[in-house]
MISEFI-166529 format. One record per atom (N, C-alpha, C, CB): residue number from 1; atom name; x, y negated, z. Coordinates in nm, 4 decimals. Glycine has a CB too. Layout:
<sites>
pos/site/c1/c2/c3
NUM/CA/X/Y/Z
...
</sites>
This chain:
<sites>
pos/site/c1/c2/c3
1/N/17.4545/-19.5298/7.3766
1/CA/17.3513/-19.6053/7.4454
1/C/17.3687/-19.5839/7.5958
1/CB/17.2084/-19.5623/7.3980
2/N/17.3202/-19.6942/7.6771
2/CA/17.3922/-19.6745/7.7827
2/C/17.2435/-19.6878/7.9162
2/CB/17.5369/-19.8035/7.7820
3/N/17.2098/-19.7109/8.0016
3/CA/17.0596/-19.6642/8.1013
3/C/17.0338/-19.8030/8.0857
3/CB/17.0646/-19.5913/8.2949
4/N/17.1298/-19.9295/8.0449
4/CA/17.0323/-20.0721/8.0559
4/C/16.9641/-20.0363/7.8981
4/CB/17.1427/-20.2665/8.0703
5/N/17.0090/-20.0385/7.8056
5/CA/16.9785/-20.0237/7.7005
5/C/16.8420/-19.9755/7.6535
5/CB/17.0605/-19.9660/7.6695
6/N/16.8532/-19.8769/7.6976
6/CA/16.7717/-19.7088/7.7540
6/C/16.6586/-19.8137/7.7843
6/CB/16.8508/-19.5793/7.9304
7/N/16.6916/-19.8405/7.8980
7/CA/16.5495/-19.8992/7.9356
7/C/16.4467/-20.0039/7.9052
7/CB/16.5577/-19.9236/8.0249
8/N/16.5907/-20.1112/7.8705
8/CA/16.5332/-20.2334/7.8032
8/C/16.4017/-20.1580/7.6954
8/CB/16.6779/-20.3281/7.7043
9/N/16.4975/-20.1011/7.5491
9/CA/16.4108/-20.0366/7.4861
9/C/16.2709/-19.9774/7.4901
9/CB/16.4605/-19.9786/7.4708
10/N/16.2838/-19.8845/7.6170
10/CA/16.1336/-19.8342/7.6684
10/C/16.0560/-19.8996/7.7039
10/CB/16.1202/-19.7624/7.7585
11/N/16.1069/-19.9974/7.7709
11/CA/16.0280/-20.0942/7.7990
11/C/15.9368/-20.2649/7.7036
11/CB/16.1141/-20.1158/7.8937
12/N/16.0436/-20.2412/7.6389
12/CA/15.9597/-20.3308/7.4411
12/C/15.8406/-20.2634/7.3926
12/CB/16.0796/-20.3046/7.2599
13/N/15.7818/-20.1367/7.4269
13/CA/15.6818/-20.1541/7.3949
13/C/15.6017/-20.1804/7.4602
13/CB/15.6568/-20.0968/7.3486
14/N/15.4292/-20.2113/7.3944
14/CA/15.3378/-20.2234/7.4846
14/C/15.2732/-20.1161/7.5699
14/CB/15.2584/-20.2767/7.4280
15/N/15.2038/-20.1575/7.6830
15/CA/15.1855/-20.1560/7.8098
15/C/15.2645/-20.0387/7.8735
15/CB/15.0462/-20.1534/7.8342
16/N/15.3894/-20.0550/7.8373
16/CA/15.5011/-19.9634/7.9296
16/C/15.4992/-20.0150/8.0532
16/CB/15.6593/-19.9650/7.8826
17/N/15.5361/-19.9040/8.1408
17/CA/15.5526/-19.8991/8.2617
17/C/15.6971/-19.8581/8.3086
17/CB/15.4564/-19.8212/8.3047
18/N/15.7140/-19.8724/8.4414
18/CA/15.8874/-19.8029/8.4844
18/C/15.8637/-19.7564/8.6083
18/CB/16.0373/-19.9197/8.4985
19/N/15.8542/-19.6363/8.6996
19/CA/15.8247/-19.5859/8.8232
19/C/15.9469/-19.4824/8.8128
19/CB/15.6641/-19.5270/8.8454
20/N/15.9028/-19.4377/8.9916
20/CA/15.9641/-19.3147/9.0452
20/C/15.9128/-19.2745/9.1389
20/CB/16.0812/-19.3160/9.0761
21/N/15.8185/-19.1884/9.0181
21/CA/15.7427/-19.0544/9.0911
21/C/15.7752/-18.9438/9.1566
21/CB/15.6863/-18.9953/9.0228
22/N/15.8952/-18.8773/9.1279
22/CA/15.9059/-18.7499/9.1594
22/C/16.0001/-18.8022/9.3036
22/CB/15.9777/-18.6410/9.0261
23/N/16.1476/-18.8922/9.2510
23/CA/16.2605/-18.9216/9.3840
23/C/16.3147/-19.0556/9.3061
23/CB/16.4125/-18.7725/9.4229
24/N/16.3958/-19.0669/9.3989
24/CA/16.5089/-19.2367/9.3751
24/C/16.5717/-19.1806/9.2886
24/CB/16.6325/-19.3152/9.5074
25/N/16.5924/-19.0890/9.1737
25/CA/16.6726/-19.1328/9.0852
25/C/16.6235/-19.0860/8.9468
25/CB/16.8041/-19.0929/9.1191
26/N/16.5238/-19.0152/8.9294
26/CA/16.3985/-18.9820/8.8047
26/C/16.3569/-19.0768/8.7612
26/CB/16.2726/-18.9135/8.8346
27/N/16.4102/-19.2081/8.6809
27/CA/16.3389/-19.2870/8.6294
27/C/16.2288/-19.2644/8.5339
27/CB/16.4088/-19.3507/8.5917
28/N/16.0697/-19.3061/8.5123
28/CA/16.0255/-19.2366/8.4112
28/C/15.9506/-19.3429/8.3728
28/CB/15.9627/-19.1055/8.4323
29/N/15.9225/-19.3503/8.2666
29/CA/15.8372/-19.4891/8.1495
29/C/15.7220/-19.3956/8.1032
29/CB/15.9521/-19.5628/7.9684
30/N/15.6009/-19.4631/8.1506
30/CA/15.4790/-19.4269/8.1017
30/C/15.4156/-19.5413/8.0319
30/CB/15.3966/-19.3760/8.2063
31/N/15.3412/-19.4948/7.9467
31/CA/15.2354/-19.6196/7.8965
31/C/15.1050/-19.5966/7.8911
31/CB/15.2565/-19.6682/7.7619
32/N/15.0329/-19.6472/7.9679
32/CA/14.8464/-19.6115/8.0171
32/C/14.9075/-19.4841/8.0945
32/CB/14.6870/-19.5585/7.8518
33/N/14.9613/-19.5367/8.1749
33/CA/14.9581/-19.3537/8.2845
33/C/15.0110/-19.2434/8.2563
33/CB/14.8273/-19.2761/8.3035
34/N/15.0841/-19.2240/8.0908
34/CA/15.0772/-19.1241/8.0336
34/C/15.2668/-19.1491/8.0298
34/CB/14.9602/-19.1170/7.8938
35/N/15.3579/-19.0441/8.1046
35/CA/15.4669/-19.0344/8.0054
35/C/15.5046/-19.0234/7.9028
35/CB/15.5090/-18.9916/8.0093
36/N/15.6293/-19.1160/7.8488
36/CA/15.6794/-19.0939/7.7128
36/C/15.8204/-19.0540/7.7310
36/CB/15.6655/-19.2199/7.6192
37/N/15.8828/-19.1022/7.8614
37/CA/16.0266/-19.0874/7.8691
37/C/16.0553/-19.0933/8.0094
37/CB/16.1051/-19.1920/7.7901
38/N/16.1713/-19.0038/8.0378
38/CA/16.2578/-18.9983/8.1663
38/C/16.3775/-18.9619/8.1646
38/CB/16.2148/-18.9243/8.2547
39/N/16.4521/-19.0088/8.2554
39/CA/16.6246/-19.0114/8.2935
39/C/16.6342/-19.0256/8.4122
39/CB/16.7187/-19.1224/8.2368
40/N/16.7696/-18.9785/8.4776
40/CA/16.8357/-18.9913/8.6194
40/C/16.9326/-19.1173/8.5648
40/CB/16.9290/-18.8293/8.6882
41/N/16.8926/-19.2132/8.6366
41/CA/16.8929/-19.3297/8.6770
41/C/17.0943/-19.3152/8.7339
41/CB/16.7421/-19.3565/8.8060
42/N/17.1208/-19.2723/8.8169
42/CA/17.2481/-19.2348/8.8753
42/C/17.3365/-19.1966/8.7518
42/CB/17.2326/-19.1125/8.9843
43/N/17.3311/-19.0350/8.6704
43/CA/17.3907/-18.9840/8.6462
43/C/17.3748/-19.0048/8.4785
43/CB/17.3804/-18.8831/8.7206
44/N/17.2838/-19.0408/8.4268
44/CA/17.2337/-19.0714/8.2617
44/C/17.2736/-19.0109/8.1529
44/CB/17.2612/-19.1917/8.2163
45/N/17.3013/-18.8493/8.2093
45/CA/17.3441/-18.7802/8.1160
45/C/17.2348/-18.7031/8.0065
45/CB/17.4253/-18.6958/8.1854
46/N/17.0881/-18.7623/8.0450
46/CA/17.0266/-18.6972/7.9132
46/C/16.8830/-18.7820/7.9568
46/CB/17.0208/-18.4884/7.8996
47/N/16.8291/-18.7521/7.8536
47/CA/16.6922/-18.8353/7.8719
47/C/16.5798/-18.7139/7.8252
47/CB/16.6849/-18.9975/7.7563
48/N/16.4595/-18.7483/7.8587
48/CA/16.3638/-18.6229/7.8259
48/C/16.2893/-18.7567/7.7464
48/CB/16.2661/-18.5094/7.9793
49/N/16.2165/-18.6780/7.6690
49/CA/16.1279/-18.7220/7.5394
49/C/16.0123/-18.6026/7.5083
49/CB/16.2381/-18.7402/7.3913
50/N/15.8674/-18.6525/7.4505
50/CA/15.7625/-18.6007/7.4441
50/C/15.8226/-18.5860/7.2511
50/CB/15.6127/-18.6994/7.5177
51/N/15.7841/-18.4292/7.2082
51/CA/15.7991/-18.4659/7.0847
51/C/15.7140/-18.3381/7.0465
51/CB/15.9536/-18.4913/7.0283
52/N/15.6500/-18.3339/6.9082
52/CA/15.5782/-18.2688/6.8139
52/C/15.6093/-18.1524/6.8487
52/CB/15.5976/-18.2973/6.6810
53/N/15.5561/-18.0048/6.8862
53/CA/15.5997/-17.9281/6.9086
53/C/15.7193/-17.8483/6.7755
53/CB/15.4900/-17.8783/6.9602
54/N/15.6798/-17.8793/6.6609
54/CA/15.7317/-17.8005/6.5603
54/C/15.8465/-17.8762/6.5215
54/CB/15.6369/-17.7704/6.4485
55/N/15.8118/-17.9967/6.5584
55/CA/15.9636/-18.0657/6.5227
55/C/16.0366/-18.0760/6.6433
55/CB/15.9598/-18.2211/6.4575
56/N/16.0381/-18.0326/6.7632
56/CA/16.0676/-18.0448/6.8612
56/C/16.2179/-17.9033/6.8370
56/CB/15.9239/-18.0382/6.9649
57/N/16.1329/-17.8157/6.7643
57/CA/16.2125/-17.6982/6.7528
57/C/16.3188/-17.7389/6.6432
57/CB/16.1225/-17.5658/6.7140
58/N/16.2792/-17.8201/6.5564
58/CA/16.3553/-17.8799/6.4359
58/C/16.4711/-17.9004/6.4672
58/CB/16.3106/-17.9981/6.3819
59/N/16.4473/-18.0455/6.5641
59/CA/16.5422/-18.1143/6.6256
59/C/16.6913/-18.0453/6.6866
59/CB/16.4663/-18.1708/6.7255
60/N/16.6355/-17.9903/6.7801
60/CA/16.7037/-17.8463/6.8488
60/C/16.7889/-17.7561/6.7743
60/CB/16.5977/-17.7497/6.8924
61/N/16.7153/-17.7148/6.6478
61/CA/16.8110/-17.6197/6.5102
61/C/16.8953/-17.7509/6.4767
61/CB/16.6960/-17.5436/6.3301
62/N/16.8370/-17.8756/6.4273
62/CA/16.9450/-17.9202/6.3876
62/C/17.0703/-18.0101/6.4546
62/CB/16.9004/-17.9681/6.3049
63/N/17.0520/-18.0245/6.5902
63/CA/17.1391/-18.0454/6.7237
63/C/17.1871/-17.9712/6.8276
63/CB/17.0923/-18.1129/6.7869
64/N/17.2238/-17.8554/6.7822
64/CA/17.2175/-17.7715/6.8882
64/C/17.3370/-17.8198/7.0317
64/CB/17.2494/-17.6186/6.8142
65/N/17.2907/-17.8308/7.1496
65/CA/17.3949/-17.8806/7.2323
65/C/17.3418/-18.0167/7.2709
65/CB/17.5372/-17.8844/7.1604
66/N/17.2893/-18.0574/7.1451
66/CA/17.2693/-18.2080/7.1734
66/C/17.1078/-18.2178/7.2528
66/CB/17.2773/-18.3056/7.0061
67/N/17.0492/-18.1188/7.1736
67/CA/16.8711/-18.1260/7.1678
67/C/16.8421/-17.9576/7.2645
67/CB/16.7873/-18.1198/6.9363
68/N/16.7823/-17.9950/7.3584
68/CA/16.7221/-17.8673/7.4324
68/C/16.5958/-17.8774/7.4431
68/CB/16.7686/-17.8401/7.5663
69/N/16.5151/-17.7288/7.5112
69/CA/16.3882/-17.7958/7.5339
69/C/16.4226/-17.8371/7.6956
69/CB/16.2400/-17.6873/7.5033
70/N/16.2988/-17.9131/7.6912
70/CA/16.3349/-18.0055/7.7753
70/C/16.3335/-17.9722/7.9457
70/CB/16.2482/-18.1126/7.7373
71/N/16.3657/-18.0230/8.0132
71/CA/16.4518/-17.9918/8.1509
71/C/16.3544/-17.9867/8.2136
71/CB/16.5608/-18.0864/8.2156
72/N/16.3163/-17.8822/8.3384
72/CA/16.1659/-17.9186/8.4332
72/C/16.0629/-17.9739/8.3252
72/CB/16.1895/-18.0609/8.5720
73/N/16.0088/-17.9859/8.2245
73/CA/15.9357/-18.0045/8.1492
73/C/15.8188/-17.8741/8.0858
73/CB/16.0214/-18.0614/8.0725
74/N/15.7441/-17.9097/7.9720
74/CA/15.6869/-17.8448/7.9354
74/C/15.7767/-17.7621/7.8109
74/CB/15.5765/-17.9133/7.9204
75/N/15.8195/-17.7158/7.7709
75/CA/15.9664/-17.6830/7.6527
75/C/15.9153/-17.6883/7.5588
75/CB/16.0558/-17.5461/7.6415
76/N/15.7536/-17.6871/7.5509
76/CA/15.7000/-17.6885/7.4343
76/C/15.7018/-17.8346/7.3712
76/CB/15.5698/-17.6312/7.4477
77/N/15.6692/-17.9130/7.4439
77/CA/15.6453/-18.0588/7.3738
77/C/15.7373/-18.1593/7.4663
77/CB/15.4624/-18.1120/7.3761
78/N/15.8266/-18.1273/7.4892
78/CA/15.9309/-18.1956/7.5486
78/C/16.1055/-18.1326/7.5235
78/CB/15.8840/-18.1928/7.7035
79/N/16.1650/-18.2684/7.4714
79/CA/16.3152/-18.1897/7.4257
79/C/16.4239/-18.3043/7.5942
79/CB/16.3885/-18.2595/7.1584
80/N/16.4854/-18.2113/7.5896
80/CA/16.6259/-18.2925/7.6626
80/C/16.6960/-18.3120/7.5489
80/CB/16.7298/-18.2053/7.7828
81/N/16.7967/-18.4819/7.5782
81/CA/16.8457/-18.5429/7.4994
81/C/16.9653/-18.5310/7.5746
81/CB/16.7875/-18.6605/7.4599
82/N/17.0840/-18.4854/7.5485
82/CA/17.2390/-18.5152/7.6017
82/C/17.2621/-18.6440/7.5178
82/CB/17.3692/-18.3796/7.5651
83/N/17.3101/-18.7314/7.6484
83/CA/17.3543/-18.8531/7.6357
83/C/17.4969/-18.8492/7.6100
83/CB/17.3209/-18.9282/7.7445
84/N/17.5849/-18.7932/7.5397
84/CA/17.6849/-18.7556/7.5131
84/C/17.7840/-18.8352/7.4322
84/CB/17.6580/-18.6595/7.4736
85/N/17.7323/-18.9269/7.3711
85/CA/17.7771/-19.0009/7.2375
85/C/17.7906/-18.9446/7.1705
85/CB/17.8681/-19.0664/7.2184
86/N/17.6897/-18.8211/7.1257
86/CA/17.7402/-18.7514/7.0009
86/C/17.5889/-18.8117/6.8810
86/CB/17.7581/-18.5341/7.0385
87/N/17.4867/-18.8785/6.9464
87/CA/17.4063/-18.9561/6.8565
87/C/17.4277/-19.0910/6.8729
87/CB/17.2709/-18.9308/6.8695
88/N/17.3732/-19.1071/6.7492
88/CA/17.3626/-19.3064/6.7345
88/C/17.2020/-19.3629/6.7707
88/CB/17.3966/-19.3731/6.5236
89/N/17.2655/-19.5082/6.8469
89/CA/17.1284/-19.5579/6.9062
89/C/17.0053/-19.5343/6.8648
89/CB/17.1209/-19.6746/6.9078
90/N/17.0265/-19.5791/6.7082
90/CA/16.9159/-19.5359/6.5891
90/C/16.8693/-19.4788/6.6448
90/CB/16.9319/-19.4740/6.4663
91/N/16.8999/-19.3544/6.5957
91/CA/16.8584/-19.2181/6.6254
91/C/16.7679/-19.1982/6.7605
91/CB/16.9876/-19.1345/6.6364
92/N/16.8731/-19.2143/6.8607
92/CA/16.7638/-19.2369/7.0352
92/C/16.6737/-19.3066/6.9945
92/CB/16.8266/-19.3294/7.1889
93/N/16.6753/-19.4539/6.9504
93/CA/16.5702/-19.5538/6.9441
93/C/16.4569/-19.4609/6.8878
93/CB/16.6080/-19.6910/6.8481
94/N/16.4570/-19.4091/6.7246
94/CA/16.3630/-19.3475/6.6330
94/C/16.3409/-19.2195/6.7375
94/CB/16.4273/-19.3127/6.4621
95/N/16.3864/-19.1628/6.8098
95/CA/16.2722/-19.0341/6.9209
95/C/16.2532/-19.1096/7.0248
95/CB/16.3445/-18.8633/6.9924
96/N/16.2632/-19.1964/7.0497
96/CA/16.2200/-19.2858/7.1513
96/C/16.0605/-19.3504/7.1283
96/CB/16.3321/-19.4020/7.1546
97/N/16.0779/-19.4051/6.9638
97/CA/15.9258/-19.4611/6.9322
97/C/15.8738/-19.3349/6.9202
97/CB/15.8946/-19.5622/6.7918
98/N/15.8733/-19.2534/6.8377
98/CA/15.8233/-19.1659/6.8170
98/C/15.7663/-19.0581/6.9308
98/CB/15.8966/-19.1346/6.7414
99/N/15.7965/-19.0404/7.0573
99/CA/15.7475/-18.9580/7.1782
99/C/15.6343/-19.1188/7.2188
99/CB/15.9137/-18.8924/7.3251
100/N/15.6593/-19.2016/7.2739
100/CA/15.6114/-19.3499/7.3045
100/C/15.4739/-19.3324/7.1483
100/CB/15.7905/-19.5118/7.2827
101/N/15.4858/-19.2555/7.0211
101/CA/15.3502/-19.2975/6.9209
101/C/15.2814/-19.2063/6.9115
101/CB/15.3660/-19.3380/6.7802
102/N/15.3160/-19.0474/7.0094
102/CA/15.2914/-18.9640/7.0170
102/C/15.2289/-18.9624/7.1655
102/CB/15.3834/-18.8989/6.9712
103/N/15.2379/-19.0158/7.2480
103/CA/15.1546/-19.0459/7.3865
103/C/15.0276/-19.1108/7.3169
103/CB/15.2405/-19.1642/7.5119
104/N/15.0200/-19.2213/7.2294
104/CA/14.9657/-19.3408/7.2021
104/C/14.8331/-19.2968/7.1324
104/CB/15.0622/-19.4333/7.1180
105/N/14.8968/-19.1501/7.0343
105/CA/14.7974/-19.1301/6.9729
105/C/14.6755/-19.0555/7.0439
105/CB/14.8418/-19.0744/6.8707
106/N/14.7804/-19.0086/7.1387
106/CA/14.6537/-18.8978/7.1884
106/C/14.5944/-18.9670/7.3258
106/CB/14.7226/-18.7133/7.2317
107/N/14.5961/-19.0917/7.3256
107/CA/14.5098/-19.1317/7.4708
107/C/14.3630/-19.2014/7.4147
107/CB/14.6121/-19.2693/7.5844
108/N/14.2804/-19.2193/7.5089
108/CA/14.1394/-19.2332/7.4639
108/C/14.1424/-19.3604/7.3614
108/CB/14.0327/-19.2573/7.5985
109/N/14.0150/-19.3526/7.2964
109/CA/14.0215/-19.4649/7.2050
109/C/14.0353/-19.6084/7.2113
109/CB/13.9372/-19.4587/7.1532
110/N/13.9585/-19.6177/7.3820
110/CA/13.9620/-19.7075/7.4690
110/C/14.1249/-19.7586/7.5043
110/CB/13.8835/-19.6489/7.5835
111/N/14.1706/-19.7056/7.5522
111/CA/14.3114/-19.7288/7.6024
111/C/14.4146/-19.7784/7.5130
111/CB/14.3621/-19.6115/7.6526
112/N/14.3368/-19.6928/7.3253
112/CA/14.4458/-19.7354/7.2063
112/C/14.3832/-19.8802/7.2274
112/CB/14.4359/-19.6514/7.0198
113/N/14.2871/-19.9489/7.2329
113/CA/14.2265/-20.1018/7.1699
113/C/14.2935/-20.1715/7.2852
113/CB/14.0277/-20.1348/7.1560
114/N/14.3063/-20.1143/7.3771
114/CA/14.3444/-20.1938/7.4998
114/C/14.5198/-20.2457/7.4711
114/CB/14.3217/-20.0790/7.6548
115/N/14.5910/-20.1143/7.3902
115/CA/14.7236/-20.1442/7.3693
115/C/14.7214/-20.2570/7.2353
115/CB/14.8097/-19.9963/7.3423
116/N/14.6593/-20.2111/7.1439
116/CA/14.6306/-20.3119/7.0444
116/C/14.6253/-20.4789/7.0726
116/CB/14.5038/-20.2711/6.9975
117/N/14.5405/-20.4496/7.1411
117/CA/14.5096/-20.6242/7.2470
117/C/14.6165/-20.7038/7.2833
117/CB/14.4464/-20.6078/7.4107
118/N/14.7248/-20.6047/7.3250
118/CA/14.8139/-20.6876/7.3947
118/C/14.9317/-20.7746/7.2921
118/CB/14.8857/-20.5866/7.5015
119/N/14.9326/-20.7157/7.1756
119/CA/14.9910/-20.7557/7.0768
119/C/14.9955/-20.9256/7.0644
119/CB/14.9269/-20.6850/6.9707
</sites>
């Protein structure tokens, strides 16, 4: 998978966003304000993702190299993804929805009807 890809993707769901908060090359996709995903834009050697804390550790045992906790992040609920070609899109795509249904769930109830809406 390659940073158009990457992004297109993040950006298919609803009310995604695309900024750069931190500098010019931290791309990061929020939806209602809330991150789900970020990458360096320049260099696209890994992507950060919000994930379950216990499967977060999963992931990691069962990728080692591939799956870290995650970079400048919280390590608890955030993994780094090496963009390596050693996974298939799938795969990115499925922790991609999954950090993106894991923001979704936990924002106010208000904000879920609001994403609902846009459907």
């Amino acid at each position: 998978m390659n940073i158009e890809e990457f992004r297109d993707f993040c950006l298919s769901f609803n009310g995604v966003t695309e900024e750069f908060p931190f500098d010019n090359n931290t791309l990061v996709f929020k939806v209602m304000g809330k991150m789900f995903a970020l990458c360096d834009v320049d260099e696209f050697e890994s992507i950060n993702l919000k994930c379950e804390p216990v499967h977060a550790i999963q992931l990691r045992e069962e990728h080692p190299g591939t799956v870290l906790p995650g970079y400048h992040m919280n390590k608890k609920h955030w993994n780094t993804v090496m963009m390596d070609n050693h996974l298939s899109n799938k795969l990115i795509e499925e922790w991609v929805t999954d950090s993106y249904n894991l923001v979704v769930a936990n924002l106010p109830k208000k904000d879920q009807q609001k994403l609902k809406n846009k459907d």
